[in-house]
KOLGU-4560 file (N, C-alpha, C; in nm, 3 decimals, padded with zeros to 5 digits):
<recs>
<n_xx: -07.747 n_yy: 29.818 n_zz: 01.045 ca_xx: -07.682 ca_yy: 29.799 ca_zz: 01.173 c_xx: -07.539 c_yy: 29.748 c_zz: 01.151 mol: A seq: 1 type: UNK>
<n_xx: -07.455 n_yy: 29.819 n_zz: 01.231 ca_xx: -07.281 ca_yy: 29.791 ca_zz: 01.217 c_xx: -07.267 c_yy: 29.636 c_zz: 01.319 mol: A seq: 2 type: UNK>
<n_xx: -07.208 n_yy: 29.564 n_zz: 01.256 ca_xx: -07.152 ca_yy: 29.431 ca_zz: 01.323 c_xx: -06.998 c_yy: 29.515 c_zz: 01.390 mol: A seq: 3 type: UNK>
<n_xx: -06.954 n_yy: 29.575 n_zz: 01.368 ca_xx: -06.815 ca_yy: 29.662 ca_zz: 01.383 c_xx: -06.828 c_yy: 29.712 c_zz: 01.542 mol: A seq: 4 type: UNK>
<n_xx: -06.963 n_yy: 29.835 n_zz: 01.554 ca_xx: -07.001 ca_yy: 29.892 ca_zz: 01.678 c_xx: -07.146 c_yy: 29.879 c_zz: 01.702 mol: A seq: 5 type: UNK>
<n_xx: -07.172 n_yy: 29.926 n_zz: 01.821 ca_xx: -07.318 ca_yy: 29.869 ca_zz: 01.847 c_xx: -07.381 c_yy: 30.035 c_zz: 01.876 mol: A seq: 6 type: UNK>
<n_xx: -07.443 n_yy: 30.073 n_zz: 01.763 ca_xx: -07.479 ca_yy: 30.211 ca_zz: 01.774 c_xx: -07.573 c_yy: 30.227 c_zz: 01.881 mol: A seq: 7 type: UNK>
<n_xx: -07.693 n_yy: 30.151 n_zz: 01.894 ca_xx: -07.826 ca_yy: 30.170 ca_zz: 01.991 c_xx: -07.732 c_yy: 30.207 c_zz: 02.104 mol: A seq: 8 type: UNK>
<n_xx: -07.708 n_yy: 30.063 n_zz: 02.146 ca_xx: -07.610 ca_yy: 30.026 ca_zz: 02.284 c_xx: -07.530 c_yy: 30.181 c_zz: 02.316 mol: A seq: 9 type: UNK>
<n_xx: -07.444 n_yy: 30.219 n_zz: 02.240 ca_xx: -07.376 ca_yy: 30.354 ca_zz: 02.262 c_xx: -07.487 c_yy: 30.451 c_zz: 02.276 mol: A seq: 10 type: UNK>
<n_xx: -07.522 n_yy: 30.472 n_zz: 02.192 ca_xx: -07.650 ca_yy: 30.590 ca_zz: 02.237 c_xx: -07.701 c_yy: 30.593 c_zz: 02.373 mol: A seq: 11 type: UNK>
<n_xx: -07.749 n_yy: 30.486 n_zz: 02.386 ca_xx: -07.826 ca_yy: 30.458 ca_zz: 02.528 c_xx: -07.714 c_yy: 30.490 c_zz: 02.627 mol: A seq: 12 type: UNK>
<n_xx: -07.587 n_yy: 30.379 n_zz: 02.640 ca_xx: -07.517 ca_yy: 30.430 ca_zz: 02.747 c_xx: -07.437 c_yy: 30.578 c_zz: 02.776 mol: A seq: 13 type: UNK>
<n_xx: -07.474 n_yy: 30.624 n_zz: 02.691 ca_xx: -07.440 ca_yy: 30.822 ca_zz: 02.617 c_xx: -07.580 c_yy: 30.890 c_zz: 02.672 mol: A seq: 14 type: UNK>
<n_xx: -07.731 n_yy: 30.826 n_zz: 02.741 ca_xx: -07.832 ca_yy: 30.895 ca_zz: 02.766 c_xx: -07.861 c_yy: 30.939 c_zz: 02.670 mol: A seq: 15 type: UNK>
<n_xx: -07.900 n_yy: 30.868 n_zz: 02.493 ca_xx: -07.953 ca_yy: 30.905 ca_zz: 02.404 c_xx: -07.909 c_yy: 31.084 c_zz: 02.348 mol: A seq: 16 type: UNK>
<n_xx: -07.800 n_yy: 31.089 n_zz: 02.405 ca_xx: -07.753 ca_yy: 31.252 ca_zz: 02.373 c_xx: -07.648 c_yy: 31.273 c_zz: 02.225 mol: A seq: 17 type: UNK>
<n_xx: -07.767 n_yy: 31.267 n_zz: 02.157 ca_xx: -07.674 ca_yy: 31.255 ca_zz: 02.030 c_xx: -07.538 c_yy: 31.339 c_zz: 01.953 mol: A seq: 18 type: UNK>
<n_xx: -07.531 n_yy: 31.479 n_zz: 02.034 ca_xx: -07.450 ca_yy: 31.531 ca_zz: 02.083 c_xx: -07.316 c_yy: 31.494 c_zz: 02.110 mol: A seq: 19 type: UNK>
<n_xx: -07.362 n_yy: 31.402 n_zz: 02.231 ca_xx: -07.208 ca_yy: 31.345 ca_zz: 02.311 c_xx: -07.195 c_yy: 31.212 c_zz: 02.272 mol: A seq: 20 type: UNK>
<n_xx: -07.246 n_yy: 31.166 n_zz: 02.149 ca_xx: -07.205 ca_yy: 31.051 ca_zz: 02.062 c_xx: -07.108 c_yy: 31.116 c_zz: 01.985 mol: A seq: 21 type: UNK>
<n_xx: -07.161 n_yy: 31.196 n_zz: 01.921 ca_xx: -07.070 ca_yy: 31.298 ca_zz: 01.823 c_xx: -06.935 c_yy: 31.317 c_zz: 01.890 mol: A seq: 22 type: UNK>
<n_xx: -06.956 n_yy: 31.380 n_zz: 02.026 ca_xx: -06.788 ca_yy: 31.417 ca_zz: 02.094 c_xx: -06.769 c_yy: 31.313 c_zz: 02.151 mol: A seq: 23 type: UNK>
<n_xx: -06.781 n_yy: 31.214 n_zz: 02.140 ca_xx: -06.718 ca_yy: 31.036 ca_zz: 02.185 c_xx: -06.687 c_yy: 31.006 c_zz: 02.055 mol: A seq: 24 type: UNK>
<n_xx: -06.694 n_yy: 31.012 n_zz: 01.953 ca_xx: -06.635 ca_yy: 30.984 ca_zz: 01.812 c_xx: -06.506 c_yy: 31.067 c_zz: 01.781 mol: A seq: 25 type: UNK>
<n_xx: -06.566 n_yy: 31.219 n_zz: 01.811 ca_xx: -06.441 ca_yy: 31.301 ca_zz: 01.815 c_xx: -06.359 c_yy: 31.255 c_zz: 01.894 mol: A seq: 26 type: UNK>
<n_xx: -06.343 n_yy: 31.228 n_zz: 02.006 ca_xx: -06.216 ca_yy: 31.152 ca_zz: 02.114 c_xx: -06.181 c_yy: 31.093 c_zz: 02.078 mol: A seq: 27 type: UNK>
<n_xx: -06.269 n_yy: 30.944 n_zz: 02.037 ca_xx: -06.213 ca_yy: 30.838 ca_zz: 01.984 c_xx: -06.085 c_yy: 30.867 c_zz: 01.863 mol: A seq: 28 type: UNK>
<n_xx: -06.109 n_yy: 30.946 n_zz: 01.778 ca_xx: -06.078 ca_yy: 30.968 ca_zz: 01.682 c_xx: -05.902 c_yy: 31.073 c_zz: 01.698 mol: A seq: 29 type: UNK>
<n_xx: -05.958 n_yy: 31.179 n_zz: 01.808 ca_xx: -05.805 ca_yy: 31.223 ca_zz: 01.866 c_xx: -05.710 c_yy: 31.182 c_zz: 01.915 mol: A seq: 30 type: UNK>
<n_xx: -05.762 n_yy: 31.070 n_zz: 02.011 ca_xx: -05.703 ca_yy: 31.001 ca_zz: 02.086 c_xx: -05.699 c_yy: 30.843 c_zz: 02.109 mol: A seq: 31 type: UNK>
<n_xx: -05.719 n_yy: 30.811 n_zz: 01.986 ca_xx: -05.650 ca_yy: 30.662 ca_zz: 01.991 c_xx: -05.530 c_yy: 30.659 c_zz: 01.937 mol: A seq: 32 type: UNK>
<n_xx: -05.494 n_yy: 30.724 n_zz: 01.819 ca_xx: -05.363 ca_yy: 30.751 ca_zz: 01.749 c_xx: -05.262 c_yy: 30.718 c_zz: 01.839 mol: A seq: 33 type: UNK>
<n_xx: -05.285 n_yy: 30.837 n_zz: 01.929 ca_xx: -05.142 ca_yy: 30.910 ca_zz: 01.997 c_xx: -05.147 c_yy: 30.759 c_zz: 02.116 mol: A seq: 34 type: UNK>
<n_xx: -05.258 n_yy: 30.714 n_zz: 02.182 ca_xx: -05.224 ca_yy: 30.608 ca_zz: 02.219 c_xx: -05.167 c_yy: 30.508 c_zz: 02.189 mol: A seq: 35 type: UNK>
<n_xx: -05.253 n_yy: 30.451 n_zz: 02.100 ca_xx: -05.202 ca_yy: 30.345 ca_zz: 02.010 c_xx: -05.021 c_yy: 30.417 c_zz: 01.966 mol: A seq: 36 type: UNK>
<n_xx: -04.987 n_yy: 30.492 n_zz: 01.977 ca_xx: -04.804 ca_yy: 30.513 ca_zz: 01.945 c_xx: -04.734 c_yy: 30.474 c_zz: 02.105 mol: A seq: 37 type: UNK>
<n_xx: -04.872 n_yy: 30.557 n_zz: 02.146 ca_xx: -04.797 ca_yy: 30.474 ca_zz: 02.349 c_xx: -04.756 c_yy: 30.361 c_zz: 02.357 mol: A seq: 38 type: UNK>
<n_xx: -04.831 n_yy: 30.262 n_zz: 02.337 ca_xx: -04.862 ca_yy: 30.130 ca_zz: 02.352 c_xx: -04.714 c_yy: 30.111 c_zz: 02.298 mol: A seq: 39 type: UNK>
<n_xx: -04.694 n_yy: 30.122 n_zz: 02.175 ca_xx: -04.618 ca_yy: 30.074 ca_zz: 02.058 c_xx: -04.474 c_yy: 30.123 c_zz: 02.127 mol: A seq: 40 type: UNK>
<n_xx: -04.462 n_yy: 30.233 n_zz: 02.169 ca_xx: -04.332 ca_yy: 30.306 ca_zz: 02.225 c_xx: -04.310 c_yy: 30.231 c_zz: 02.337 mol: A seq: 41 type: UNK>
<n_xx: -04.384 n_yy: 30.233 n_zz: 02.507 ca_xx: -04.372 ca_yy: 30.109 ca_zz: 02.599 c_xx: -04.333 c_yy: 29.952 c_zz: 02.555 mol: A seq: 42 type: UNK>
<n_xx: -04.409 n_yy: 29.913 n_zz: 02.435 ca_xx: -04.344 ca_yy: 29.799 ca_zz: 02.468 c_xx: -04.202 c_yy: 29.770 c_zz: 02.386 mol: A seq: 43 type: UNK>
<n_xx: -04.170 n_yy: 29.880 n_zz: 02.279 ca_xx: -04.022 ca_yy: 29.858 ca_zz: 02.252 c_xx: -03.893 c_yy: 29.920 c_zz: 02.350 mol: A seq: 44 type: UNK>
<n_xx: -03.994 n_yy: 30.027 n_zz: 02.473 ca_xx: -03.925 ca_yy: 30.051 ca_zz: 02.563 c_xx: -03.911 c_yy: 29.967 c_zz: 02.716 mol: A seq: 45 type: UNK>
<n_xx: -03.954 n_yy: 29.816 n_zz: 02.728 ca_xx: -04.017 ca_yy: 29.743 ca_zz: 02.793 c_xx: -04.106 c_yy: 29.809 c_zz: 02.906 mol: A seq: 46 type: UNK>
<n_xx: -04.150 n_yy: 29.895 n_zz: 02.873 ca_xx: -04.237 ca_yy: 30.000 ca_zz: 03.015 c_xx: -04.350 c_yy: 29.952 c_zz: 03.053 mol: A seq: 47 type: UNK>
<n_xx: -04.376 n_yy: 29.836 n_zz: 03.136 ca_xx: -04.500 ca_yy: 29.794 ca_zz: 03.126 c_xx: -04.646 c_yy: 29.847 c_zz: 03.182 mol: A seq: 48 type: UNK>
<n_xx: -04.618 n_yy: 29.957 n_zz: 03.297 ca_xx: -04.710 ca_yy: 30.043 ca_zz: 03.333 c_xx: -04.732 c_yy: 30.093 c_zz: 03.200 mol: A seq: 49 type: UNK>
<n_xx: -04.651 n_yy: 30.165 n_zz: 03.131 ca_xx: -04.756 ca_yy: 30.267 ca_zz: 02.994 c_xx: -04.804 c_yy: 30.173 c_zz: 02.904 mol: A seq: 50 type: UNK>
<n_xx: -04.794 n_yy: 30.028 n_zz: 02.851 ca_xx: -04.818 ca_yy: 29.936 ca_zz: 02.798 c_xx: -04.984 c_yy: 29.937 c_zz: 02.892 mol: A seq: 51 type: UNK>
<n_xx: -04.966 n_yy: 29.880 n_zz: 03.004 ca_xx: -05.141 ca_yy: 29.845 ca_zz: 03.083 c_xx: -05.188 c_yy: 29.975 c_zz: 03.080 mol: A seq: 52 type: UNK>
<n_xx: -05.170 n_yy: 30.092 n_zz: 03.123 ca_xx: -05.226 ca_yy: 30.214 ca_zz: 03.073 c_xx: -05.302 c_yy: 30.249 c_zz: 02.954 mol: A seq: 53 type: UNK>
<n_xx: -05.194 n_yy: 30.260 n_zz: 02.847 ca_xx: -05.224 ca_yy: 30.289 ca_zz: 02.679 c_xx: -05.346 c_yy: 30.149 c_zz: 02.681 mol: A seq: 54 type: UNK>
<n_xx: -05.324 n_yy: 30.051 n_zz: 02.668 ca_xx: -05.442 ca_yy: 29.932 ca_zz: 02.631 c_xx: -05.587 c_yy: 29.940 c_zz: 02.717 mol: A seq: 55 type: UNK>
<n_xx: -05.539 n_yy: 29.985 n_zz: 02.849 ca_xx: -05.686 ca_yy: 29.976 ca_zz: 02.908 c_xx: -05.752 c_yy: 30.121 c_zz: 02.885 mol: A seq: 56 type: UNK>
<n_xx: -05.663 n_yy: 30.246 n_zz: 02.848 ca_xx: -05.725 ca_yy: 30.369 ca_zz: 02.796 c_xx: -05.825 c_yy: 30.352 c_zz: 02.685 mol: A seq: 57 type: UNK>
<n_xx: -05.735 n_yy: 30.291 n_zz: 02.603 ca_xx: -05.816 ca_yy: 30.190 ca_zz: 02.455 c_xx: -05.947 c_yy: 30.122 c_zz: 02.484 mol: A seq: 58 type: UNK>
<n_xx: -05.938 n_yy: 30.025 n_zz: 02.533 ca_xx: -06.026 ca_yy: 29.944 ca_zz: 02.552 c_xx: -06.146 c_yy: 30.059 c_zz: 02.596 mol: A seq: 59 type: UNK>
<n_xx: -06.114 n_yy: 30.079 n_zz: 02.709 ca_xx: -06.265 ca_yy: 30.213 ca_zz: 02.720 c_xx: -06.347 c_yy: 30.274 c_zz: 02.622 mol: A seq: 60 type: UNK>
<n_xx: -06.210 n_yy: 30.346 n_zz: 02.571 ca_xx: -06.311 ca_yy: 30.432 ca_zz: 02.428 c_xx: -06.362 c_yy: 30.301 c_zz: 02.342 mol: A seq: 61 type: UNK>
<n_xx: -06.323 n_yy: 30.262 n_zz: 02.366 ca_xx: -06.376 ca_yy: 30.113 ca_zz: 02.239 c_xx: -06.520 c_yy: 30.065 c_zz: 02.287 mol: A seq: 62 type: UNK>
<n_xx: -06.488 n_yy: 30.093 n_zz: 02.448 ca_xx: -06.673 ca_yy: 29.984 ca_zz: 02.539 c_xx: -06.701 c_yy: 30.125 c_zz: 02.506 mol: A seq: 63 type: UNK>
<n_xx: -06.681 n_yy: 30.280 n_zz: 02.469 ca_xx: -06.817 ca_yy: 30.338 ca_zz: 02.479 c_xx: -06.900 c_yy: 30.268 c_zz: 02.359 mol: A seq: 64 type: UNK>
<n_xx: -06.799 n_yy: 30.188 n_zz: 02.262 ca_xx: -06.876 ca_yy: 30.216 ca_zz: 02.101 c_xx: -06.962 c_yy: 30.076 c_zz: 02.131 mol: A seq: 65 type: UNK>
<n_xx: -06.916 n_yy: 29.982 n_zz: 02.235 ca_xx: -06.965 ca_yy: 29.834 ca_zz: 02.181 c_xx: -06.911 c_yy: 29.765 c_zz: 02.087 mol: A seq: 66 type: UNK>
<n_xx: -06.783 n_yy: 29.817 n_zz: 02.063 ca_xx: -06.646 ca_yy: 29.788 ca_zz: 01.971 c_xx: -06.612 c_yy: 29.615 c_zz: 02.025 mol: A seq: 67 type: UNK>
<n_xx: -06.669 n_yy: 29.535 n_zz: 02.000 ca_xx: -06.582 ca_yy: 29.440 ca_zz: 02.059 c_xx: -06.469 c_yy: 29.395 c_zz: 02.019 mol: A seq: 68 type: UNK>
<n_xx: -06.439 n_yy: 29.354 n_zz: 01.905 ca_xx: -06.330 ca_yy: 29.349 ca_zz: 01.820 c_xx: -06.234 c_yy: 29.397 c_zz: 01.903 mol: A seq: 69 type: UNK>
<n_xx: -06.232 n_yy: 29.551 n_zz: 01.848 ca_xx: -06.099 ca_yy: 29.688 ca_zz: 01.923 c_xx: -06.109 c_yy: 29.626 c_zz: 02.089 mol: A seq: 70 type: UNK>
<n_xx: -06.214 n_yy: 29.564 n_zz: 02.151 ca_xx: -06.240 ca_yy: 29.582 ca_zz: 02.341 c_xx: -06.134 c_yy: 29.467 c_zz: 02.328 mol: A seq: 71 type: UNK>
<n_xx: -06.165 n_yy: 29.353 n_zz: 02.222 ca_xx: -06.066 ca_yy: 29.225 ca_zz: 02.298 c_xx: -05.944 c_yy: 29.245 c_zz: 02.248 mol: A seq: 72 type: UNK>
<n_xx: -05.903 n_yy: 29.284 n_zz: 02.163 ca_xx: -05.793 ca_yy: 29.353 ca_zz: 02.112 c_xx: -05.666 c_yy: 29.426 c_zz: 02.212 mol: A seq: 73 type: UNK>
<n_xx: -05.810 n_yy: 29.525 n_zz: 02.276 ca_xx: -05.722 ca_yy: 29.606 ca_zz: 02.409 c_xx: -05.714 c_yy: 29.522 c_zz: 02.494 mol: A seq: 74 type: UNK>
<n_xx: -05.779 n_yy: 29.463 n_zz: 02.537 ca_xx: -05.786 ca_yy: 29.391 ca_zz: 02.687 c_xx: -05.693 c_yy: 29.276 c_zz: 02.670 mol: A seq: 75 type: UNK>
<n_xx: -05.646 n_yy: 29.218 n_zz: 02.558 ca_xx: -05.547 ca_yy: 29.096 ca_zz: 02.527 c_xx: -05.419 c_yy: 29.196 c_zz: 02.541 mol: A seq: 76 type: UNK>
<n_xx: -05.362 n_yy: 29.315 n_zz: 02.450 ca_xx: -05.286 ca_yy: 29.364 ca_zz: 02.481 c_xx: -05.299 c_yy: 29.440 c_zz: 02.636 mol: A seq: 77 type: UNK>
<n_xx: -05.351 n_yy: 29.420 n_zz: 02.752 ca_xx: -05.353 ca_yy: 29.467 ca_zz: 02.845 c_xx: -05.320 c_yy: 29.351 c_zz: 02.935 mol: A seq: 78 type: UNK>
<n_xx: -05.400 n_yy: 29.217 n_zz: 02.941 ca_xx: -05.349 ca_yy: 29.126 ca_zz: 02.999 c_xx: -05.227 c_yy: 29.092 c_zz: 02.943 mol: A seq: 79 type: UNK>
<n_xx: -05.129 n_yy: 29.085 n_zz: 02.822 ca_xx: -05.055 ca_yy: 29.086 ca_zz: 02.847 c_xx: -04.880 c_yy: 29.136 c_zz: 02.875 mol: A seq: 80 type: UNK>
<n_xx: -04.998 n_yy: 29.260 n_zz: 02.882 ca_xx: -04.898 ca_yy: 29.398 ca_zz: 02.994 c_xx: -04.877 c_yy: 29.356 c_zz: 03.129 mol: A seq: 81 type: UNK>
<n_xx: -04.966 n_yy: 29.322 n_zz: 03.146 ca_xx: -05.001 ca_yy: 29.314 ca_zz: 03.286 c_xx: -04.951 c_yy: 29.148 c_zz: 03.372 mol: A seq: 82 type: UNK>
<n_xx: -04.927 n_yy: 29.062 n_zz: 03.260 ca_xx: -04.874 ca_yy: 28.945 ca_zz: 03.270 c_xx: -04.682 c_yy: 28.956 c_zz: 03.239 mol: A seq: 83 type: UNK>
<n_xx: -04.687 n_yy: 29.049 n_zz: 03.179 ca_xx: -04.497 ca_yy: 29.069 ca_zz: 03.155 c_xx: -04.493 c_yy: 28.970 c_zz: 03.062 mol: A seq: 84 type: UNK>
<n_xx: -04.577 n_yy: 28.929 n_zz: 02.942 ca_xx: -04.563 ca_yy: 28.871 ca_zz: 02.869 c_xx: -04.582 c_yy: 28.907 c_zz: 02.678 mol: A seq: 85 type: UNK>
<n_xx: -04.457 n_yy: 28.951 n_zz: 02.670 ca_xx: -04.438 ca_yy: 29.063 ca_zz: 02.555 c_xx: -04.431 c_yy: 28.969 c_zz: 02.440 mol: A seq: 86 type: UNK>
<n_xx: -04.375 n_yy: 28.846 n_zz: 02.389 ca_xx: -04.394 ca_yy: 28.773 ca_zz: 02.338 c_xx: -04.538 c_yy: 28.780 c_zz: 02.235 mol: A seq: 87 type: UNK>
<n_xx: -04.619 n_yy: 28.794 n_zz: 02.265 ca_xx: -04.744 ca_yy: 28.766 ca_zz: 02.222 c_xx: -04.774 c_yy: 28.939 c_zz: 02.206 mol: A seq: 88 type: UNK>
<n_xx: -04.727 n_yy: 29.018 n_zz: 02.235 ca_xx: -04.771 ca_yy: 29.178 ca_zz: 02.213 c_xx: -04.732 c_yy: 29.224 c_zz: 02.076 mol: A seq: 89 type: UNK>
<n_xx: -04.654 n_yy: 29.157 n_zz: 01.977 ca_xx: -04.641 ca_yy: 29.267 ca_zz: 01.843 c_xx: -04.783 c_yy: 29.244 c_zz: 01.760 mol: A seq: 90 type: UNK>
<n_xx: -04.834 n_yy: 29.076 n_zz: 01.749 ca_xx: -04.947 ca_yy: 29.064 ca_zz: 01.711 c_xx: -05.087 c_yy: 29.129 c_zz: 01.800 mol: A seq: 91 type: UNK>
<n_xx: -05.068 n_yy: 29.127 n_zz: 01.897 ca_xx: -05.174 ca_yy: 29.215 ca_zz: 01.991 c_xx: -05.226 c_yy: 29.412 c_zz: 01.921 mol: A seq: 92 type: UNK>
<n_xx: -05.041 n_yy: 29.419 n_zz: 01.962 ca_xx: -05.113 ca_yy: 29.513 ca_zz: 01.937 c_xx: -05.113 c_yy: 29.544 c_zz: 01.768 mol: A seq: 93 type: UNK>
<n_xx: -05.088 n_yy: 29.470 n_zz: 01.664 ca_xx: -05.144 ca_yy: 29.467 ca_zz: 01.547 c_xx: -05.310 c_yy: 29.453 c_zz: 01.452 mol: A seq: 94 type: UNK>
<n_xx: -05.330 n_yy: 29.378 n_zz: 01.575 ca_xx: -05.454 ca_yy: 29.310 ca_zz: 01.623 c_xx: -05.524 c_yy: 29.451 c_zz: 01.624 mol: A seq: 95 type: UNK>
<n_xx: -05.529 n_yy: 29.486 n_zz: 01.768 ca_xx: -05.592 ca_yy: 29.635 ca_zz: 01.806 c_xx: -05.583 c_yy: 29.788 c_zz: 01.652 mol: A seq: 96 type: UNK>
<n_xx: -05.441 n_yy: 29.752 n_zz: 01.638 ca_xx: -05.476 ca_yy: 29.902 ca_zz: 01.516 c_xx: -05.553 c_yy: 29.843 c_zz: 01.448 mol: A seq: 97 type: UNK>
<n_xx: -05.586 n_yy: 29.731 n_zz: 01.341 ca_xx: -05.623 ca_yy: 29.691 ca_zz: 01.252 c_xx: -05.791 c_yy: 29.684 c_zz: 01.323 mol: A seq: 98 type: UNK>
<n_xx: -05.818 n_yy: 29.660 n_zz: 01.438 ca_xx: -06.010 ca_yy: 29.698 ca_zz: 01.526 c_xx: -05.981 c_yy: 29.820 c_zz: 01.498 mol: A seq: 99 type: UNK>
<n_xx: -05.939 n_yy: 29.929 n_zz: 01.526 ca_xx: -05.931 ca_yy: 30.086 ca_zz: 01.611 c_xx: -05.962 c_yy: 30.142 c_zz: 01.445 mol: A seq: 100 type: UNK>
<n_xx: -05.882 n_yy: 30.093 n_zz: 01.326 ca_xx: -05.897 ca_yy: 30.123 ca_zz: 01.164 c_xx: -06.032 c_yy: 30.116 c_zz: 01.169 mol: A seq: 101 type: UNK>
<n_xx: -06.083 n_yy: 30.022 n_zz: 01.178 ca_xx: -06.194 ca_yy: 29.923 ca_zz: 01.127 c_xx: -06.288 c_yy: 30.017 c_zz: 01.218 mol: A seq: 102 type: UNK>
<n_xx: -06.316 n_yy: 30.068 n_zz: 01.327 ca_xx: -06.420 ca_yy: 30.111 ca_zz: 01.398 c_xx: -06.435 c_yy: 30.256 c_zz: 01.356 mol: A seq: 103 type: UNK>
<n_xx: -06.284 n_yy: 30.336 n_zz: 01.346 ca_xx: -06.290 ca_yy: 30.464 ca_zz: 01.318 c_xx: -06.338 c_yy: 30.487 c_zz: 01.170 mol: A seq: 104 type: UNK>
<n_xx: -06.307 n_yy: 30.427 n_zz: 01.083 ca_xx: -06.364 ca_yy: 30.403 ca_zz: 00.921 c_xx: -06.508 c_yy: 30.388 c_zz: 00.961 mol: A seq: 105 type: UNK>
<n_xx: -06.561 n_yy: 30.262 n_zz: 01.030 ca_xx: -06.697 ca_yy: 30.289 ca_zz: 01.009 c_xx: -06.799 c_yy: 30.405 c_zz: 01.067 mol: A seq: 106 type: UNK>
<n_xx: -06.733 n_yy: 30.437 n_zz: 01.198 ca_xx: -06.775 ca_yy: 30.555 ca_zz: 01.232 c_xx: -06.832 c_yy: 30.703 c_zz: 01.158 mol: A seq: 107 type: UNK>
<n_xx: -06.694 n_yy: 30.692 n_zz: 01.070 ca_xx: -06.658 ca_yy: 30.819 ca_zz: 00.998 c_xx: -06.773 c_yy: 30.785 c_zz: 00.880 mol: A seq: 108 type: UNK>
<n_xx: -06.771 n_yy: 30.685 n_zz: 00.819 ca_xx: -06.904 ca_yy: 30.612 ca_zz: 00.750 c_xx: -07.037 c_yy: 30.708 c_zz: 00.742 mol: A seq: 109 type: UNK>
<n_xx: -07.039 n_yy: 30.697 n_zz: 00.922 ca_xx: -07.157 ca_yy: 30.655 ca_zz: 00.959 c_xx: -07.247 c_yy: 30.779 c_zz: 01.037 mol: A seq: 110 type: UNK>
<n_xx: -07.138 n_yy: 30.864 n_zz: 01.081 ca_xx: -07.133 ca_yy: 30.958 ca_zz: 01.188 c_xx: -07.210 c_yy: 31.066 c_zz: 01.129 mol: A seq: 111 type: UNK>
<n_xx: -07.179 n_yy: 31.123 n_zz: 00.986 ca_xx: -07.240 ca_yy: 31.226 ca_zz: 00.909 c_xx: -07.341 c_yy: 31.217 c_zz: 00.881 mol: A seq: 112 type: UNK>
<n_xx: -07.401 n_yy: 31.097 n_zz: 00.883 ca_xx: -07.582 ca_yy: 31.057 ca_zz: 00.901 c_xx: -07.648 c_yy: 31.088 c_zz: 00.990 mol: A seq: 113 type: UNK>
<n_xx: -07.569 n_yy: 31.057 n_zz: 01.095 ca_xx: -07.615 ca_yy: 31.055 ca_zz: 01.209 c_xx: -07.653 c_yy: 31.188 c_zz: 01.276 mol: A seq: 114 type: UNK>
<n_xx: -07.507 n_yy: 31.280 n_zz: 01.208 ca_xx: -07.522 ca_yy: 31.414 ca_zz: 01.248 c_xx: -07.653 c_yy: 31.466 c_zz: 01.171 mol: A seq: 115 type: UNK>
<n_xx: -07.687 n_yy: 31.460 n_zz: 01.034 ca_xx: -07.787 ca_yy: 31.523 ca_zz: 00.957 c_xx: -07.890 c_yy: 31.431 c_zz: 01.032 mol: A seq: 116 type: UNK>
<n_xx: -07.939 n_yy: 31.329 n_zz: 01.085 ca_xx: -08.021 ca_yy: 31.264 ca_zz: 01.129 c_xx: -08.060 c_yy: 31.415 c_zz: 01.277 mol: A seq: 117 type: UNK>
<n_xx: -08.029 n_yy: 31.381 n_zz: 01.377 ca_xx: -08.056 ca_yy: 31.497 ca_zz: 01.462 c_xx: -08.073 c_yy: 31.618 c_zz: 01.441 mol: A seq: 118 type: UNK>
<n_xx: -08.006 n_yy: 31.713 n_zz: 01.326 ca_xx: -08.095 ca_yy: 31.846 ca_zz: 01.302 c_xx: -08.242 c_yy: 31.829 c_zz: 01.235 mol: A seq: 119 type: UNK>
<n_xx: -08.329 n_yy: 31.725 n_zz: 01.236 ca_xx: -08.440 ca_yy: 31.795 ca_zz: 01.196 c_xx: -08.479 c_yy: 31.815 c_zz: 01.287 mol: A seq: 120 type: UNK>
</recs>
């Protein structure tokens, strides 16, 4: 069992469709990048709508996994989007890539088991 993500927990809230675990990994995996550059671009552009956007987009894909790490990660860089308090955002969102690494690595781990696990 991953301390990282909470596999059961995801499954279940996925309706045990092991399937659309698979294409929730794939997302995760397309689309945190290009976010995570959002985030990073808003706040050297002080844009604070795409700053609370990009972080709470994050944070989602992160609650499908049970990611908590990556969830408080986003939600700290979101409150403080959402507070206009940028100060505290280069470590935030340093914070978050270094969860989003850490979840997508174990995923990728973990995922190819998972896939050979469901074809029998």
């Amino acid at each position: 069992m991953s301390n990282i993500y909470d596999y059961a927990g995801s499954l279940r809230r996925m309706g045990d469709d092991h399937e659309l675990f698979r294409e929730m990994v794939g997302l995760l995996r397309s689309d945190a990048p290009p976010l995570l550059a959002m985030l990073r671009a808003a706040y050297k552009e002080g844009d604070l709508p795409r700053m609370v956007r990009a972080a709470h987009t994050l944070k989602g894909l992160a609650a499908n996994f049970g990611a908590m790490r990556a969830v408080a990660a986003a939600a700290e860089a979101e409150r403080l989007a959402k507070a206009a308090q940028s100060d505290g955002m280069p470590v935030a969102i340093a914070e978050l890539d270094e969860a989003l690494d850490e979840l997508i690595a174990e995923l990728d781990h973990s995922v190819p088991a998972e896939a050979s696990l469901s074809r029998r």
